[in-house]
N, C-alpha and C positions, 0 to 999 in steps of 0.2 A: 339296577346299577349300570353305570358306563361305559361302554367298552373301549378302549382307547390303542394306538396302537405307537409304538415306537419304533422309527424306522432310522437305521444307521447306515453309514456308505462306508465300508470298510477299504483300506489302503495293506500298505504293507504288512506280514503278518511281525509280529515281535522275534529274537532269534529263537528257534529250538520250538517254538509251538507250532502244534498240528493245525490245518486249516477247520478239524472237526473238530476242533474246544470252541469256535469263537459265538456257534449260536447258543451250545449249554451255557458258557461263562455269560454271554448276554442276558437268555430266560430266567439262568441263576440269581443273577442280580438284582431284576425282574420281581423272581419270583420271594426275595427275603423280604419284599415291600408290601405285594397285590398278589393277588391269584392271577397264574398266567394259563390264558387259554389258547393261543394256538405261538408257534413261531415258523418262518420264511423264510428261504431268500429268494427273491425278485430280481430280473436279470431286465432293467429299461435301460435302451440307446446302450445295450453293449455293459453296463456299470453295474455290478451287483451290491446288491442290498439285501441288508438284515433286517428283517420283523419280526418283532413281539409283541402280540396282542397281549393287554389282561386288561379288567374292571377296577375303577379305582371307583373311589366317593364325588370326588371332583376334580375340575382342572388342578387346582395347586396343588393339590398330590401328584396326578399324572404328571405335571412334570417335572416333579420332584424326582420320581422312580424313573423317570426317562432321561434323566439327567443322571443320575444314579449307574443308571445300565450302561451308558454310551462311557462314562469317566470309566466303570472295571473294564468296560473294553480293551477300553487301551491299554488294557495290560497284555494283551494278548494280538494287539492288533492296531497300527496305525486307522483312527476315525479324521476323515475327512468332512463329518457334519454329520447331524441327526437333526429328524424334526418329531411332532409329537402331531397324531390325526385324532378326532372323538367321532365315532359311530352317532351324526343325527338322521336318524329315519334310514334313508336306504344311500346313505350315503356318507366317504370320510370326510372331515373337514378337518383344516389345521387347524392347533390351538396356536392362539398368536402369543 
């Protein structure tokens, strides 16, 4: 099965919420869809980002759940974009 990952660029947090709910609420999200195996956050040029890996069946799920995971976001957290990567070989690639 696939491994896919969801990476989101988080912005301001929502009022009153902790900066530690925004990757469970993410994985959460994630997780009512696929089985999530690892989640992130990645710190490039300065800008932190959210990841969730999990295994879907194919792309049009994947980005269904990673569309799914970035909209409960923003409950909790201004998203300034997210995109969707599929594990081929040894390497990530975007889904377009």
């Amino acid at each position: 099965m696939p491994s896919y990952r969801v990476t989101l660029s988080p912005g301001a947090m929502r009022p009153g919420v902790a900066p530690d709910r925004v990757i469970p609420t993410v994985a959460d999200a994630a997780a009512e869809l696929v089985t999530v195996e690892a989640t992130d956050v990645q710190l490039v040029r300065g800008t932190p980002r959210v990841v969730v890996r999990f295994t879907c069946d194919d792309d049009e799920l994947a980005e269904q759940v990673a569309a799914h995971a970035a909209s409960v976001a923003t409950t909790v957290v201004e998203v300034s974009g997210w995109f969707l990567t599929r594990r081929d070989g040894g390497h990530w690639r975007r889904v377009a």
